[in-house]
KEKOL-606015 format. One record per residue (C-alpha): x, y, z; residue in one letter. Coordinates in steps of 0.2 Angstrom, whole numbers, padded with zeros to 4 digits, always signed. Each point is the difference from the previous one (the first is absolute). Layout:
BEGIN
XYZa...
END
This chain:
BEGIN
-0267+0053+0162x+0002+0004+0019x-0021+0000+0005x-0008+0015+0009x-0014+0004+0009x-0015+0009-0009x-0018+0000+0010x-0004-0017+0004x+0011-0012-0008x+0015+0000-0010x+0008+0006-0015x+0014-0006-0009x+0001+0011-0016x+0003+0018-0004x-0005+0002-0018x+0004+0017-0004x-0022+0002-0005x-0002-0006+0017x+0008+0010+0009x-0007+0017-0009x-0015-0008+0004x+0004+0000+0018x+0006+0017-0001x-0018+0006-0006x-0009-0011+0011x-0004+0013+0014x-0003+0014-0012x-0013-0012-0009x-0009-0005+0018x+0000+0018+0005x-0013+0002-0017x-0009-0016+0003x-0017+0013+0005x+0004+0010-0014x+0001-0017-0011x-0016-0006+0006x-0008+0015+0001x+0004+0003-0019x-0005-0016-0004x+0017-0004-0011x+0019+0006+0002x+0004+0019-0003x+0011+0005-0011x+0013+0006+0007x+0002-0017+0008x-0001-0010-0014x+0014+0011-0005x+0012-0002+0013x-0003-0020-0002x+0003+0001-0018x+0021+0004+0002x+0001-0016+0010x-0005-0012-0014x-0014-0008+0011x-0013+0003-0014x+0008-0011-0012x+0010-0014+0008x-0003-0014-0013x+0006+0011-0015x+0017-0010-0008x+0017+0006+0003x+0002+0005-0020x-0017+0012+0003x+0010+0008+0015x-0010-0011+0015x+0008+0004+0018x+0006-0020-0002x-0008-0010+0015x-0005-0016+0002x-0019-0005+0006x+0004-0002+0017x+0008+0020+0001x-0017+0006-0010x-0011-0009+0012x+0010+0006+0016x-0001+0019-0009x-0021-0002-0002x+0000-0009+0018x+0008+0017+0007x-0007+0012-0007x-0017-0008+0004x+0007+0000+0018x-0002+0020+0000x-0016+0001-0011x-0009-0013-0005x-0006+0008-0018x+0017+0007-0004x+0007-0018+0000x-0014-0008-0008x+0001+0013-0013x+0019-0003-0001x-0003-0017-0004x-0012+0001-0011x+0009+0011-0012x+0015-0011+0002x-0008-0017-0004x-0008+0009-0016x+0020+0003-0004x+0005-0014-0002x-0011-0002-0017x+0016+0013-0007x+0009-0018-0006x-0017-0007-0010x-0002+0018-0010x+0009+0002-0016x+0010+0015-0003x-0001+0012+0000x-0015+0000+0011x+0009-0009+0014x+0013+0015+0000x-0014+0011-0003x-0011-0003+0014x+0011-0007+0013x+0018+0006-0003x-0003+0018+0008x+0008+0002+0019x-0018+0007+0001x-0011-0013-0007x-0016-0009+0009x-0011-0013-0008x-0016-0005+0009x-0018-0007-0007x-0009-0016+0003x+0002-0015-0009x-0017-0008+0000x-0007+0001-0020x-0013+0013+0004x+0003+0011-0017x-0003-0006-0018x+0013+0004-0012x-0003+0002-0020x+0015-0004-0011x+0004+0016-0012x+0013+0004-0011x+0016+0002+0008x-0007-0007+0017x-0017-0001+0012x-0016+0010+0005x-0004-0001+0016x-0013+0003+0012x-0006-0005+0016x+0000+0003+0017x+0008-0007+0017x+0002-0001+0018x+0013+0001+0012x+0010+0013-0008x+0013+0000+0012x+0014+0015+0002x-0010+0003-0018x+0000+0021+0006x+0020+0000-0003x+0004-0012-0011x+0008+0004-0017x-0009-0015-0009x-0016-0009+0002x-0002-0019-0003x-0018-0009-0003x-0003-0019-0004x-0009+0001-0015x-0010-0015-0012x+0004+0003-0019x-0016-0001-0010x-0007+0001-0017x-0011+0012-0010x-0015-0007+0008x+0009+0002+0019x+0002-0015+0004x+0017-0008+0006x+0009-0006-0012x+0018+0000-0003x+0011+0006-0014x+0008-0009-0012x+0018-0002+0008x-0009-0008+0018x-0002+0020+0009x-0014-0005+0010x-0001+0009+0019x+0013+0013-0003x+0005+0013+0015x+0002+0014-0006x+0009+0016+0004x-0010+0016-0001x+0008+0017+0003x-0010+0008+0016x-0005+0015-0011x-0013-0013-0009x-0007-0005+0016x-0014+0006+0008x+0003-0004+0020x-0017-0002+0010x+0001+0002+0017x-0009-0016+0008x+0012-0001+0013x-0010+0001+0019x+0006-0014+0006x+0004-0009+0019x+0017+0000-0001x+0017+0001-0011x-0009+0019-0003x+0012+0009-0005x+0005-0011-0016x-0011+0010-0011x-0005-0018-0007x-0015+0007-0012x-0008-0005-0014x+0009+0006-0018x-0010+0000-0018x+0006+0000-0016x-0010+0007-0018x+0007-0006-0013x+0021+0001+0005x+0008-0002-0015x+0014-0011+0006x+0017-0004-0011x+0006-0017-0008x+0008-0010+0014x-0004+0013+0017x-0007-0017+0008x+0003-0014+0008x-0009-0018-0001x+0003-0001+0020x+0003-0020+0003x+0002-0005-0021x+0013+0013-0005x+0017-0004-0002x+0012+0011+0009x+0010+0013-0013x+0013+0002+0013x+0005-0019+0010x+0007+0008+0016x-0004-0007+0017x-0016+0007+0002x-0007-0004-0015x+0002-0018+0005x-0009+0001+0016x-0018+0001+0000x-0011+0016-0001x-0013-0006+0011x+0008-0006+0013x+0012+0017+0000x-0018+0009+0000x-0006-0011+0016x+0017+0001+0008x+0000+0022+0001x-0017-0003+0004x+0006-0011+0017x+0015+0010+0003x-0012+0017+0001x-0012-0010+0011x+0015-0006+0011x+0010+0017+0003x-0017+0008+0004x-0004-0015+0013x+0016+0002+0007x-0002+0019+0003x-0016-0006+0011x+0009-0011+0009x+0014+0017+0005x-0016+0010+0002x-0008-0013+0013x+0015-0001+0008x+0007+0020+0002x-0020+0000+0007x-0001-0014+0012x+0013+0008+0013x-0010+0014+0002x-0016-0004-0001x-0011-0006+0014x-0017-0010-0004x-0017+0008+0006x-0002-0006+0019x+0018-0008+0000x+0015+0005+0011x+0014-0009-0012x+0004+0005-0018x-0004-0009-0014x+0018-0006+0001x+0000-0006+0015x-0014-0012-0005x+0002-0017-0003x-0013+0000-0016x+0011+0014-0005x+0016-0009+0000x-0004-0014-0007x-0012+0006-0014x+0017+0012-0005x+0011-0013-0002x-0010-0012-0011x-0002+0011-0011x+0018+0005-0002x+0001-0018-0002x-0010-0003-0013x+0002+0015-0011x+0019-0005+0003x-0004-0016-0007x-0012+0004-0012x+0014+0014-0008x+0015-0012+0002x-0010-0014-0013x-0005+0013-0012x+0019+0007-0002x+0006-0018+0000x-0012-0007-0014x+0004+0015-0011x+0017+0000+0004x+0002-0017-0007x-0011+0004-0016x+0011+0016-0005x+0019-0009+0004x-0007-0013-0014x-0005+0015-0010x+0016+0010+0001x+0008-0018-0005x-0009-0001-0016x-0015-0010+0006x-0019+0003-0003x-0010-0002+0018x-0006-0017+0003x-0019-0004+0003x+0003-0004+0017x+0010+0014+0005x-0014+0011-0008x-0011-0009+0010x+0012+0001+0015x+0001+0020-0002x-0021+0001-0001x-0002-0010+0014x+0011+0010+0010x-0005+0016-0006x-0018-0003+0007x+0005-0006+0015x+0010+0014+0005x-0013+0013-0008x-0015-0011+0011x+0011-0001+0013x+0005+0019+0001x-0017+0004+0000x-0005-0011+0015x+0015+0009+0009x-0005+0016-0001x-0019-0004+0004x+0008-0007+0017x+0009+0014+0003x-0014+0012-0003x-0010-0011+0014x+0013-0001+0013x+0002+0020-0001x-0021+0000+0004x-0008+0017+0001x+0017+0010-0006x+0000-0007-0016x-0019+0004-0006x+0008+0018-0005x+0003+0007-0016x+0016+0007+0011x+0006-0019+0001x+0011-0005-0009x-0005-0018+0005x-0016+0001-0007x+0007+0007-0018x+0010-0017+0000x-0015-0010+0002x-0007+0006-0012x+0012+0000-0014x+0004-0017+0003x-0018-0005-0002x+0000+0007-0016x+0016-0007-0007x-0004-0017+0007x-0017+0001-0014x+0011+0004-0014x-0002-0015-0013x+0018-0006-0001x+0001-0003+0021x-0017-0004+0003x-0005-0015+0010x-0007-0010-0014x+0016-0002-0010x+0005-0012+0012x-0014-0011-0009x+0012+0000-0014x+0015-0003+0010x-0006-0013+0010x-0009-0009-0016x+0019-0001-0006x+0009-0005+0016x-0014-0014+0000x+0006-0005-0021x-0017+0005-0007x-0003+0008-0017x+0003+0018+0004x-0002+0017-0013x+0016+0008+0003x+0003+0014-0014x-0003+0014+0014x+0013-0007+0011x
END
């Protein structure tokens, strides 16, 4: 396919999710106050993304999915994270929660995930107990980082099974850390969400009391066997849930680079005669960073490019191309972050504004570069395994 200009580098497919995604972008950036100010996505917008299939990329072909490979979800998250920064992370989210359709029996999978409509979200981490019942669990608990929680149509929560005295222990068929799926009428949402940036993601914390939840609405993320063997049940869920993290962080760096750029024309220093983009500093801070976000972007897409054309052939992803993808997916998440930190101090004073959309990127990148898949300390892990050492690996 012929390649074509788009911002600040190129693009070579036109996946029709893309480009409604593209079609919406300046209506989404022309809300991005009103997303902030709300602190998570209206409605109505989250309606008009819903059409385009954005929400739930990862759903398999026989459960109506829109049919695209890793690379086209990623590009999808990356530009729509471009225009709004919590839009996209949210997007990616409820995406990456998707493809968890192929591990759920029917008719569960259909149930939750088959609707044009549907959006999972929830957090992973075990923070809820779960009591095994007739006909299925009882669950309570309470988590964090709800994100997108405000619209989805199911809630997930990591959850330890336990015993009468409510202490883990597992059933007798091995059901041992379950994450279930909880209908958002069950869910009590607790707004915690004052946070430095990636605002409007309405990330807040989300309690359950007692959920009754049915035989088989779970998934054992990393021991379950896939119900459905499609290509994306054969590439890893973390590494897909760290790459939608990077490709957010990378869309929303690249906007900083756009917005430093449209600025440095124009805009004359305190004291100085010559624009910032007349300045040497300015030139060449610009293009290094176009540079390494290019880079940083290109090994990502390359890594999981590779991983997913051995998983539309039939084959599981190999340790080392799970490792490949982790270590790229920090990379460019770090790397995204450092971009859009220069950017905001080569704009100087202009970007201390809440008007600035510099300073917006900055801070949504910093708070994607903490998120635990991309943070700089699982390059401990993937450096341990470059070097040959014993390395845990069940979360990669």
């Amino acid at each position: 396919m012929p390649a074509c200009s788009h911002g600040s580098r190129l693009v070579f497919m036109t996946h029709p999710v893309l480009a409604a995604a593209r079609d919406l972008g300046p209506h989404i950036r022309s809300r991005s106050a009103e997303i902030e100010a709300l602190g998570t996505l209206p409605f109505d917008l989250v309606d008009a993304i819903r059409p385009t299939g954005a929400f739930r990329l990862c759903v398999p072909d026989d459960l109506g999915g829109p049919g695209v490979a890793v690379t086209e979800s990623l590009e999808v998250f990356e530009e729509l994270a471009y225009h709004d920064g919590s839009v996209g992370w949210c997007v990616a989210i409820a995406s990456t929660t998707s493809v968890l359709a192929s591990y759920l029996p029917d008719p569960h999978a259909g149930d939750l995930f088959g609707d044009p409509g549907a959006i999972g979200g929830g957090f992973v981490v075990p923070r809820g107990r779960a009591a095994p019942v007739d006909g299925g669990l009882r669950v309570s608990g309470r988590w964090q980082w709800g994100s997108g929680v405000k619209h989805c149509t199911t809630i997930g929560g990591g959850c330890l099974v336990v015993g009468a005295d409510g202490r883990p222990h597992p059933r007798a068929d091995g059901l041992a850390a379950p994450f279930v799926f909880m209908d958002p009428d069950d869910v009590e949402l607790i707004d915690t969400w004052d946070v430095a940036g990636l605002a409007g993601t309405g990330s807040v914390d989300f309690e359950a009391r007692d959920v009754f939840v049915p035989e088989g609405r779970w998934v054992q993320i990393g021991a379950a066997r896939p119900v459905r063997d499609n290509a994306w049940s054969r590439f890893s869920f973390f590494g897909l849930l760290a790459c939608g993290v990077a490709s957010v962080a990378v869309g929303i760096a690249r906007r900083s680079i756009d917005e430093l750029v449209g600025l440095a024309g124009a805009k004359k220093p305190q004291g100085s005669t010559r624009t910032l983009a007349d300045r040497a500093a300015t030139q060449a801070e610009v293009a290094q960073a176009e540079a390494r976000l290019a880079a940083a972007w290109t090994l990502l897409l390359d890594g999981v490019d590779d991983a997913f054309g051995d998983a539309r052939a039939g084959r599981l992803s190999s340790i080392d191309q799970r490792r490949r993808i982790r270590l790229a997916a920090t990379h460019a998440t770090q790397t995204a972050a450092d971009v859009a930190a220069s950017m905001f101090r080569t704009a100087g004073g202009a970007a201390v504004y809440r008007t600035s959309p510099i300073q917006r990127c900055f801070r949504d990148t910093a708070v994607a570069a903490q998120h635990a898949m991309v943070a700089p300390r699982t390059m401990e892990t993937m450096g341990r395994m470059r070097l040959g050492l014993d390395t845990e690996t069940s979360t990669l």
